[in-house]
C-alpha positions as CSV (number, residue, x, y, z in Angstrom):
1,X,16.4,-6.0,20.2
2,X,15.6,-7.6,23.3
3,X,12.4,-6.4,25.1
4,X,13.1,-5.1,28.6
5,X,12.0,-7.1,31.3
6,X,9.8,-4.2,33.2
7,X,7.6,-3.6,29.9
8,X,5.5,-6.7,31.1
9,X,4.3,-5.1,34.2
10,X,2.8,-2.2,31.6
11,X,-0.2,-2.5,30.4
12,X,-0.6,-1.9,26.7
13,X,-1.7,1.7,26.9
14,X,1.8,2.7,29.1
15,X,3.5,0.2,26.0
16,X,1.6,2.5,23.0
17,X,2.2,5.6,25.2
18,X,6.0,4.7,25.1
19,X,6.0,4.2,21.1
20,X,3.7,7.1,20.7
21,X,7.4,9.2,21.8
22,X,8.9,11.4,19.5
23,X,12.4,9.2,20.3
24,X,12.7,6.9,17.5
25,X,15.4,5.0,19.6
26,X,15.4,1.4,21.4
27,X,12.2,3.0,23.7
28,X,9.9,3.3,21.3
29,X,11.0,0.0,19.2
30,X,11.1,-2.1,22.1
31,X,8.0,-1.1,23.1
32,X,6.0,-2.0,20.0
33,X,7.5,-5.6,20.2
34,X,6.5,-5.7,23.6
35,X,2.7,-4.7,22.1
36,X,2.8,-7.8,19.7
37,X,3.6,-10.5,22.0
38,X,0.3,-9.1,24.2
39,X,-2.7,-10.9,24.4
40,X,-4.9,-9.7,21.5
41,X,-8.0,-9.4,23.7
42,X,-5.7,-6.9,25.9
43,X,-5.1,-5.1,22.5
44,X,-8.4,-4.3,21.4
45,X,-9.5,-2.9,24.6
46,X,-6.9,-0.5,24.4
47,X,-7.3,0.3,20.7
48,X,-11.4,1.1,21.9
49,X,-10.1,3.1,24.7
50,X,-7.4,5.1,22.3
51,X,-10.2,5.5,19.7
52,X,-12.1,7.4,22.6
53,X,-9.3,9.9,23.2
54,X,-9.2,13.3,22.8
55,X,-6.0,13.5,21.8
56,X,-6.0,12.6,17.5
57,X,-2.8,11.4,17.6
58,X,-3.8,9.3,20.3
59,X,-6.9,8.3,17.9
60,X,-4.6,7.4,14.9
61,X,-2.4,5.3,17.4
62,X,-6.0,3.1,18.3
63,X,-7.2,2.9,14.7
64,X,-3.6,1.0,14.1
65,X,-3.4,-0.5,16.9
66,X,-6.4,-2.4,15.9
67,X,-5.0,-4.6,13.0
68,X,-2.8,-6.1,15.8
69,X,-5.7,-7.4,17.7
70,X,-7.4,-8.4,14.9
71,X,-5.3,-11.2,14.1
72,X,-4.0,-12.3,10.6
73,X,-5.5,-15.0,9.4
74,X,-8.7,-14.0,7.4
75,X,-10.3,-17.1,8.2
76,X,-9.3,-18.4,11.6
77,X,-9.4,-14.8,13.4
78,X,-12.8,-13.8,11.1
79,X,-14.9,-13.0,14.1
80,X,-12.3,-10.8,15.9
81,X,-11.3,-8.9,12.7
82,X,-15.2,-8.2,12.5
83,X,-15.5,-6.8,15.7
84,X,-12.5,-4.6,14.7
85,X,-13.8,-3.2,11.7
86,X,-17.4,-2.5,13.5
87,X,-15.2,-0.2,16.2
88,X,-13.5,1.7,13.6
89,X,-17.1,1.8,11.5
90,X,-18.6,3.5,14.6
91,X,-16.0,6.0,14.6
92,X,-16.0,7.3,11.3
93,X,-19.6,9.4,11.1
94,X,-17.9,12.0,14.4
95,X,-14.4,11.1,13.2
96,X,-12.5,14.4,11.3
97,X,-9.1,14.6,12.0
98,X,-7.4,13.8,8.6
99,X,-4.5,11.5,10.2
100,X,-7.0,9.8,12.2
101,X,-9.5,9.0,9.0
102,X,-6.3,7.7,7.0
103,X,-5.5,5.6,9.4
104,X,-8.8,3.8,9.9
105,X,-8.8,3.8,6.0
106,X,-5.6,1.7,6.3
107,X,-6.9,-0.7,8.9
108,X,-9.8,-1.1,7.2
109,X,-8.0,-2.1,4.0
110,X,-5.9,-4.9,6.1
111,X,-8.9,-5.9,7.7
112,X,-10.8,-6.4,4.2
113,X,-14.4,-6.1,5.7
114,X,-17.0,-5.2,3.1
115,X,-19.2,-3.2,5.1
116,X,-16.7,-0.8,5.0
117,X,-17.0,-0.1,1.1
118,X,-20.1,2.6,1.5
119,X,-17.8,4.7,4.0
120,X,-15.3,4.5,2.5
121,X,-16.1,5.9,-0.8
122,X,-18.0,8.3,0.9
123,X,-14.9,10.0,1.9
124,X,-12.9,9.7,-1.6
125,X,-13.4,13.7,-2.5
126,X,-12.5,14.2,1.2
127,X,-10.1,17.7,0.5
128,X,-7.2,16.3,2.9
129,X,-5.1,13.8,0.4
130,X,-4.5,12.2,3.7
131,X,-7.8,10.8,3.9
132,X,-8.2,10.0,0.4
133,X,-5.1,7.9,0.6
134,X,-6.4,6.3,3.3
135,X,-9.5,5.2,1.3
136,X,-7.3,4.2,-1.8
137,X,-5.7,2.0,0.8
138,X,-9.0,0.8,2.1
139,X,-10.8,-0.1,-1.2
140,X,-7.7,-1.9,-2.6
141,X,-8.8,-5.5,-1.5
142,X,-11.7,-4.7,-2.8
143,X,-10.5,-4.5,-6.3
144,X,-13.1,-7.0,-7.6
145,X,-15.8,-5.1,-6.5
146,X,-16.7,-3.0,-9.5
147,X,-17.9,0.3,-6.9
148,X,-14.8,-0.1,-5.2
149,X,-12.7,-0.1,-8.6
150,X,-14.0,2.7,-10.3
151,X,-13.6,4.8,-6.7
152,X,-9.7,3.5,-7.3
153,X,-9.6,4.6,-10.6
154,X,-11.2,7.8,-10.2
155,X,-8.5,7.9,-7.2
156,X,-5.7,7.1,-9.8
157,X,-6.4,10.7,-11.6
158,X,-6.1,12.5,-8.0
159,X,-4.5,16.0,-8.2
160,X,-2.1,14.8,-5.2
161,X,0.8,12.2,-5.7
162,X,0.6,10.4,-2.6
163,X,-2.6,9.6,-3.5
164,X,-1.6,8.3,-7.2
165,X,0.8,6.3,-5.7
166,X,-1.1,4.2,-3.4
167,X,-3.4,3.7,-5.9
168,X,-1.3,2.7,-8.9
169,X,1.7,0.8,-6.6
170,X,-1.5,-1.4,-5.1
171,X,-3.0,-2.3,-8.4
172,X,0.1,-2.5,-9.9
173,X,0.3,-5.6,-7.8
174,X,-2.3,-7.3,-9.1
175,X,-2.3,-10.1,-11.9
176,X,-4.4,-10.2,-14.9
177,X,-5.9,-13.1,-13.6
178,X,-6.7,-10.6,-10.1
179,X,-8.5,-7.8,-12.1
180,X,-9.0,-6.7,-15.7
181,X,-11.1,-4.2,-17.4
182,X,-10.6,-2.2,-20.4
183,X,-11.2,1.0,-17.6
184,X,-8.4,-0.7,-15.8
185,X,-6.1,-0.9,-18.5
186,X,-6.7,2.5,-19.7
187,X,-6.5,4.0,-15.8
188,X,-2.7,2.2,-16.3
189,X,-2.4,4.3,-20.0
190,X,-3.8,7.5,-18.8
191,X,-0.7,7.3,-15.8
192,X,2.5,6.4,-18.1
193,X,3.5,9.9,-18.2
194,X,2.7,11.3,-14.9
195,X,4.9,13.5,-13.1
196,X,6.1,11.1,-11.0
197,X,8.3,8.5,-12.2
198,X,8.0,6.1,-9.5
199,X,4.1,6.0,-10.7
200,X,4.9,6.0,-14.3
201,X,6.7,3.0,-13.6
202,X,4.1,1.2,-11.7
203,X,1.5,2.2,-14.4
204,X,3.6,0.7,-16.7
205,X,4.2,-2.5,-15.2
206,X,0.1,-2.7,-14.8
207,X,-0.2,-2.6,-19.2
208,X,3.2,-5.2,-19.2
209,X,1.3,-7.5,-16.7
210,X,-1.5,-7.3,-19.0
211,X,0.2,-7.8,-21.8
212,X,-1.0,-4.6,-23.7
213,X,0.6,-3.7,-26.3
214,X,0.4,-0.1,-26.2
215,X,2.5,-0.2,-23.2
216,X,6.0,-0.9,-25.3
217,X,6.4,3.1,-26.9
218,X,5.9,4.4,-23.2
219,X,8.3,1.3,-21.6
220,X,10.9,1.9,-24.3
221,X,10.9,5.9,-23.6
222,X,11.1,5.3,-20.0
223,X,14.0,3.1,-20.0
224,X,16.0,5.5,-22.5
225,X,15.5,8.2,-19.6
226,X,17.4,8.3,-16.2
227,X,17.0,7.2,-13.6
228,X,15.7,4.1,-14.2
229,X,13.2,2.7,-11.6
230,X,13.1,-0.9,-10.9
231,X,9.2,-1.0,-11.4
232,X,9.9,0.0,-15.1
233,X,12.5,-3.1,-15.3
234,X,10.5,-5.3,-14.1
235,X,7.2,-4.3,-16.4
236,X,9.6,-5.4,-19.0
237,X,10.1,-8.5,-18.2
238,X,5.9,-8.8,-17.4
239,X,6.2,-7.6,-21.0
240,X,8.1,-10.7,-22.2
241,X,9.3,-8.3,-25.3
242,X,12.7,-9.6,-26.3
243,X,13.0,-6.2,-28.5
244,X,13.5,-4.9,-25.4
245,X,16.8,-6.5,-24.4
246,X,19.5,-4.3,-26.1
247,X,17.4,-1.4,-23.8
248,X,18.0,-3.3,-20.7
249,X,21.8,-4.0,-21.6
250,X,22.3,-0.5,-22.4
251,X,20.6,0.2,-18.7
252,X,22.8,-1.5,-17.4
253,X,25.7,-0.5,-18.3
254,X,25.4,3.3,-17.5
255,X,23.5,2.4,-14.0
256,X,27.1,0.9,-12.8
257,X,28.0,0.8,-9.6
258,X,24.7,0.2,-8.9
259,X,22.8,-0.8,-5.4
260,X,22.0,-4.7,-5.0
261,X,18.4,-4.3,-5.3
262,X,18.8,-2.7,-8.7
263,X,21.6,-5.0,-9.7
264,X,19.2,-8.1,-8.9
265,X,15.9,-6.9,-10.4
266,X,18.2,-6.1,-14.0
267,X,20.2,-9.1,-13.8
268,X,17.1,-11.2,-13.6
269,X,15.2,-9.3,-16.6
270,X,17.7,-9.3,-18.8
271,X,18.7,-13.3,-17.9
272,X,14.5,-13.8,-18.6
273,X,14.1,-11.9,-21.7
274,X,17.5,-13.5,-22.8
275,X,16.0,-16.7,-22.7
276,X,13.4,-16.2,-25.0
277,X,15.0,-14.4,-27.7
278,X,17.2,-17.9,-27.8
């Protein structure tokens, strides 16, 4: 939408006290367009003044507020994403509001500063799973790091799901060729029959990446079961297990009418898979 005219006579505390409204109407989106178009310089001084409030919502609203000024490009913006991640690194020893520690955790993790490593993993038995989700999110691209891995995989066993998920979707995403360990591959195993399915799925298509066998039993139950997720058609075409074609057919089939996203993701896998059974 197009941002109103007034909004740049406000400076970029009135623009993050207008999106910091409950309204989640044309306000509050307008607004944070308004806040990205602002000079970056402009941005963090408000982040550090936000960071200073009493008010923890207020707080949370800096500590996000900061990955806009930081810039995104790792290399050209290196020295302002630095100074970023040394404001929120100040916070954290007098920090303990729980949304306010997740959501430095989650800058911290799109600003991908090392330093941040020690605090962070200080705070992974933190008893709010909102905080330790923030530090899954933190220490994911640090996934080479082997402290920062085994803190995820320790993560990965949390007794909360949100926490599970953030873990398993984000390393999920990584290739083989990313990060692999035997620990890995077993923190993927020990997860293909959680609770959830949504993390089932993602653990799943961290084994088919991997190409481990053992994933196929636990792939082949979890596309005989609906609802399907879209993770668990994908892992099997990471998988690259032809055997698994009359399964994805059979998906399918029952899953009509089915959403586009769904449609696509099966389409492709079984178009894949098809090819090299031929």
């Amino acid at each position: 939408m197009a941002i109103p005219a007034h909004y740049d006579a406000l400076s970029a505390l009135e623009l993050v006290a207008i999106a910091l409204l409950d309204v989640k109407g044309d306000w509050t989106w307008a607004a944070l367009d308004a806040l990205r178009k602002r000079d970056r310089e402009e941005l963090f001084a408000a982040a550090e003044q936000l960071l200073r409030s009493p008010s923890s919502r207020e707080r949370a609203r800096g500590a996000v507020l900061f990955a806009q000024a930081a810039g995104h490009d790792a290399k050209e913006h290196r020295e302002r994403r630095a100074r970023c991640a040394e404001a929120l690194l100040a916070a954290l020893p007098t920090e303990q509001a729980p949304p306010v520690l997740k959501a430095i955790g989650y800058t911290l993790g799109y600003l991908e500063d090392a330093r941040a490593l020690p605090a962070l993993r200080a705070l992974k038995d933190h008893p709010d799973a909102r905080v330790r989700e923030g530090v899954a999110r933190g220490l994911m691209p640090h996934h080479n790091d082997s402290v920062a891995l085994q803190t995820l995989m320790e993560l990965s066993r949390d007794g909360d799901t949100s926490v599970r998920e953030e873990v398993l979707s984000g390393l999920a995403l990584k290739n083989e060729d990313e990060v692999d360990t035997p620990a890995l591959r077993d923190a993927f195993l020990d997860r293909v029959s959680d609770e959830d399915s949504g993390i089932r799925a993602d653990a799943l298509v961290g084994l088919a990446k991997r190409k481990d066998p053992r994933v196929l039993v636990h792939l082949r139950h979890e596309l005989e079961r609906p609802p399907v997720e879209i993770a668990a058609i994908e892992a099997a075409r990471y998988l690259e297990d032809a055997s698994l074609l009359p399964l994805l057919l059979a998906v399918r089939e029952a899953a009509r009418p089915m959403d586009d996203a769904f449609e696509g993701a099966i389409d492709f896998a079984i178009e894949y898979l098809g090819g090299r059974a031929s």
